[in-house]
C-alpha positions in Angstrom: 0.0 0.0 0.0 1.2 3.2 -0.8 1.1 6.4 1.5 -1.3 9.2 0.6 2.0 11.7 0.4 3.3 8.6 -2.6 -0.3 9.4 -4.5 -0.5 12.9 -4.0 3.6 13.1 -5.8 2.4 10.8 -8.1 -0.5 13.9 -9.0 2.0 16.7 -8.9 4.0 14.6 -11.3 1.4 14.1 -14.0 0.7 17.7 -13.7 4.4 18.5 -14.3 4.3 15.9 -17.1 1.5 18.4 -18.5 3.4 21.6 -17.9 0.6 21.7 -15.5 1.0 23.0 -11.5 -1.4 22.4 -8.7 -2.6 23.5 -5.8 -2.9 21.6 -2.1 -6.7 21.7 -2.8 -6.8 20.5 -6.2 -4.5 17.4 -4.5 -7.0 16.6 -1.8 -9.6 16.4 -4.8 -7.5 13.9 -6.7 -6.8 12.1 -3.2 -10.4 11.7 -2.7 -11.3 10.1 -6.2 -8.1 8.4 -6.3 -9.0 6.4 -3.0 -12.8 6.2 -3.8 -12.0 4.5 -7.4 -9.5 2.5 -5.9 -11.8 0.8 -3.2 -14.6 0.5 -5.4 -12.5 -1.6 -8.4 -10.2 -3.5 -6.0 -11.9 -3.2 -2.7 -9.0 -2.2 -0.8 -7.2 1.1 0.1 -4.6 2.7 -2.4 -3.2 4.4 0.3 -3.5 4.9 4.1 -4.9 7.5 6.4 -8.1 9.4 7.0 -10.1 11.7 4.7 -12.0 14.4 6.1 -14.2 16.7 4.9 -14.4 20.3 5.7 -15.5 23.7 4.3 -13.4 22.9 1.3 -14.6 19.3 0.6 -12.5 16.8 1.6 -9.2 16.5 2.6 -6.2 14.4 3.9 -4.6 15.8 6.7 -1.3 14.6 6.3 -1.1 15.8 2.6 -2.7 19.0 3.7 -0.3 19.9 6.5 2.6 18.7 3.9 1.9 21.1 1.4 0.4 24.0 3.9 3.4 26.3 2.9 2.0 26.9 -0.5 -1.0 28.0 0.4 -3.4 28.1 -3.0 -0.4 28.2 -4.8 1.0 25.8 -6.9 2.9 22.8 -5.3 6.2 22.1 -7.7 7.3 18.8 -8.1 9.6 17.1 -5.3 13.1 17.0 -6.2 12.9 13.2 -4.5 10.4 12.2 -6.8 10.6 8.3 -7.9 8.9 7.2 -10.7 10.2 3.3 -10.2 7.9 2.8 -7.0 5.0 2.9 -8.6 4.1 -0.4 -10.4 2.8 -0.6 -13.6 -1.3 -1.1 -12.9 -1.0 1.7 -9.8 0.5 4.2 -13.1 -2.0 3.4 -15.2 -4.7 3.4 -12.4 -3.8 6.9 -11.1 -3.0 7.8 -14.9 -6.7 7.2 -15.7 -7.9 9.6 -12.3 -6.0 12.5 -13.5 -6.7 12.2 -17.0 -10.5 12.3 -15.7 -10.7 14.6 -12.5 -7.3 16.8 -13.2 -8.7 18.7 -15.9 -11.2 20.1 -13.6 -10.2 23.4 -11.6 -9.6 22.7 -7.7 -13.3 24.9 -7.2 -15.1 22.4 -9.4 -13.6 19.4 -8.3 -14.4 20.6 -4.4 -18.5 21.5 -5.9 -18.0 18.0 -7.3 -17.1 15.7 -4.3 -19.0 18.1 -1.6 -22.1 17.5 -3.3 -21.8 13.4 -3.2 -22.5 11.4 -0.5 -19.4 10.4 1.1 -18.8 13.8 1.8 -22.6 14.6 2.4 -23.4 11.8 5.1 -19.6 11.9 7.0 -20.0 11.1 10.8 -18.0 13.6 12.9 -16.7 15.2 9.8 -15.1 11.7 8.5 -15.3 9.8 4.8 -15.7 6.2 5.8 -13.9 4.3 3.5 -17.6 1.8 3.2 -19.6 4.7 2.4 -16.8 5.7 -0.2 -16.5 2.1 -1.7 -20.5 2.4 -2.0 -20.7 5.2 -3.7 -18.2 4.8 -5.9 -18.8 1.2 -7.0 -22.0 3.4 -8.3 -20.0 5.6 -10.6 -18.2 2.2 -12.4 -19.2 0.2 -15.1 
């Protein structure tokens, strides 16, 4: 299992790859569809740690507090990257997410996931990874 901070590099490579920079909350966006997709095609976590949902939609705190410093500014790529940990289906996987959800602006994608249910029904301002696998096993063919 990879850590959210692995996925969330992974996103601010593809948007380098795209001469494309992002901000912390278009991350927590890609975070959030990222993990949903991910439980809802191979019913378990991509990564660990919580996702919460505040004012903003939600969010991983650890990625969050990471990339603080930039405020809505964009996050440039780390200079640490490594492509090579990433196996082959996880590329294509997360590939597909930002190909989908990164062409979307951080206040759209934040509309998007505040309006759907995992984000609607949290319990004490947490995503349950059930309610996400639910939902998003809906939004699959």
């Amino acid at each position: 299992m990879y850590t959210a901070q692995d996925i969330a590099e992974y996103f601010l490579y593809k948007a380098n790859d795209y001469e494309d920079l992002i901000s912390n909350k278009k991350v927590q966006k890609l975070l959030y569809y990222a993990q949903g997709f991910h439980l809802a095609i191979y019913d378990k976590p991509l990564f660990d740690g919580s996702i919460l949902v505040d004012k903003h939609g939600p969010v991983v705190p650890s990625v969050y507090r990471l990339y603080t410093e930039f405020g809505s500014n964009c996050i440039p790529l780390p200079e640490t990257f490594d492509l090579e940990k990433y196996d082959a289906d996880t590329q294509g996987f997360l590939d597909e997410v930002f190909q989908v959800y990164g062409q979307f602006s951080a206040p759209a994608l934040r509309n998007m996931s505040y309006d759907e249910p995992p984000c609607k029904n949290a319990h004490n301002d947490q995503i349950s990874l059930e309610s996400m696998k639910s939902f998003f096993k809906t939004r699959i063919n």
